[in-house]
N, C-alpha and C positions, 0 to 999 in steps of 0.2 A: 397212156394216161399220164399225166402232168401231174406231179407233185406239187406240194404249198409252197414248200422250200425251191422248185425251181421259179414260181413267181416271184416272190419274194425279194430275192438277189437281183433281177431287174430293175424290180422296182425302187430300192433302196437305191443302189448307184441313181439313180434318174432323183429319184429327190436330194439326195448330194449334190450334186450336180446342181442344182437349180438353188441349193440352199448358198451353196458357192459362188454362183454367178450374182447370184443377188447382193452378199456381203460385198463380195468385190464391187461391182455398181455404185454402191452405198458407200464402200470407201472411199471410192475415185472419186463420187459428187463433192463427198465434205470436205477431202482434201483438197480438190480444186477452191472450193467456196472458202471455205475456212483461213485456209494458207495463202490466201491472194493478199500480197502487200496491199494493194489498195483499198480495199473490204476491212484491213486490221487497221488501216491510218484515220479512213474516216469514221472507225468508231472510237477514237479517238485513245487508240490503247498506247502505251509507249513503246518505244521496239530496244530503246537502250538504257540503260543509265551509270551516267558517268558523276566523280565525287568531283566539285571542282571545274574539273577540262583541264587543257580545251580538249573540244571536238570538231569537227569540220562538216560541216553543211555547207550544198550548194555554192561553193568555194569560197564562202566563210567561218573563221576559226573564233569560238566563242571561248572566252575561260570570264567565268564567275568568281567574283572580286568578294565585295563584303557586303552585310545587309543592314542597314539601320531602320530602326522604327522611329514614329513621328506620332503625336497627336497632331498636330498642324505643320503644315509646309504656308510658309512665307517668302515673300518675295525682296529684291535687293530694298525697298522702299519700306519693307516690314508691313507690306500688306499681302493679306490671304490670297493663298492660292487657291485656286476653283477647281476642283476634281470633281469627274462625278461619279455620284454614288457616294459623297463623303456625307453621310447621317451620322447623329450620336449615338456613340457605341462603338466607330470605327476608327480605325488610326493608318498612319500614308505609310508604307512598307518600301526604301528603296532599295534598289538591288543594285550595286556596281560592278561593273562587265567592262569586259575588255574585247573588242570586237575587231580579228583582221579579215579584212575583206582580200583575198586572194587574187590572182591572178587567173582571167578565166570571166572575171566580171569585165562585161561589158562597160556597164553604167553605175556609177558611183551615187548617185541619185534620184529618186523617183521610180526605186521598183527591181533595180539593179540587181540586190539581196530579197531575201525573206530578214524582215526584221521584228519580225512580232514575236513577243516570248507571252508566256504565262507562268505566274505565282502558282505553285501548287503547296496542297496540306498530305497529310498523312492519312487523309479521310476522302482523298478522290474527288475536296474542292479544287476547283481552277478557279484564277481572276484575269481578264485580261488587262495589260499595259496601256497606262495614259502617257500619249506624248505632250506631254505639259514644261514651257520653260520655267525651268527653279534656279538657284544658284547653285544647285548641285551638283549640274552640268548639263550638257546634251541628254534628251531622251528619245532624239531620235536619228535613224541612222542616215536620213535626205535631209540634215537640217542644212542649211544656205550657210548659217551664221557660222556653225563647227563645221566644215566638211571632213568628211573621213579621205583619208589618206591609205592607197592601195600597199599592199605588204606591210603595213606600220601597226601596230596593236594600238586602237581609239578607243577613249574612254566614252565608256555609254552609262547613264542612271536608266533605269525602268524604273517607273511609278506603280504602284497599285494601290487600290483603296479596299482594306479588307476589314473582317469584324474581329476586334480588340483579342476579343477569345480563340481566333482561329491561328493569330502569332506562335502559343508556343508548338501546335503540329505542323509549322510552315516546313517543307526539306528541300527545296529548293526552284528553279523553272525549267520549261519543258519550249525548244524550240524545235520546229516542224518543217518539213520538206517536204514539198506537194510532189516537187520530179522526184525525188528518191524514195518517196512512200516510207519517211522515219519520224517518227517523234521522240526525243532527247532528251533525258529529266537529268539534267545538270544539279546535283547538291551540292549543300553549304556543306 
């Protein structure tokens, strides 16, 4: 005659067992899912952040210069410049960068680099970058007129057009690497 207590002990290892293999299962899925660089870049999360720089992306070294605000940007002729997005309310935000393009780059123009940055807040706004000519300099890294010079630090303006009240949480921009699966919040 069989005891309660000799079922019992079988039967509890066996749902152990299966309560284990299941945890396990469920860890390894979310860890794979979860921890995938690619899965965490296109949801647009940051992977570092650095005060300043530089940092090195893509074998360009970016270091963040200084910020000025603007209600109008004008041109050498003292006529408005055209951004869009610039409604009243908002003011032109530039960021000055110092950008070396590395050794390792093929093409110095037309796609050479990642050269797109975003203005970011302390509230998880982004704005992207107008390449717009100002007198304020290059604001883009293919331009014909400035060419960037390989190993030399070139100066770059990024434009943005944000709303007047979002200036004082601005902390600085976030540039991205599609091959390295990084996005980079450079602060001021």
């Amino acid at each position: 005659m069989m005891r309660l207590s000799d079922r019992v002990l079988p039967l509890t290892a066996k749902i152990s067992l299966l309560v284990a293999l299941a945890s396990l299962s469920a860890f390894l899925l979310a860890r794979t899912y979860l921890g995938d660089p690619e899965t965490v870049y296109k949801e647009g999360t940051v992977t570092d952040t650095v005060s300043k720089g530089p940092v090195t992306l893509e074998n360009a070294r970016w270091q963040l210069g200084s910020m000025q605000v603007f209600t109008q940007l004008v041109d050498e002729d003292q006529k408005k410049v055209a951004l869009e997005n610039n409604v009243p309310g908002s003011v032109v935000v530039a960021v000055h960068l110092a950008v070396t393009p590395l050794d390792g780059i093929n093409r110095m123009s037309g796609g050479g680099f990642v050269c797109e940055t975003q203005l970011r807040d302390d509230r998880g706004n982004i704005w992207k970058n107008q390449d717009v000519d100002t007198p304020l300099g290059p604001s883009s890294c293919s331009d014909d007129d400035h060419p960037m010079k390989q190993n030399q630090p070139n100066k770059l303006v990024k434009l943005y057009v944000v709303p007047a009240s979002a200036v004082p949480h601005l902390v600085g921009i976030q540039v991205g690497s599609t091959e390295e699966f990084r996005r980079v919040l450079i602060t001021f």
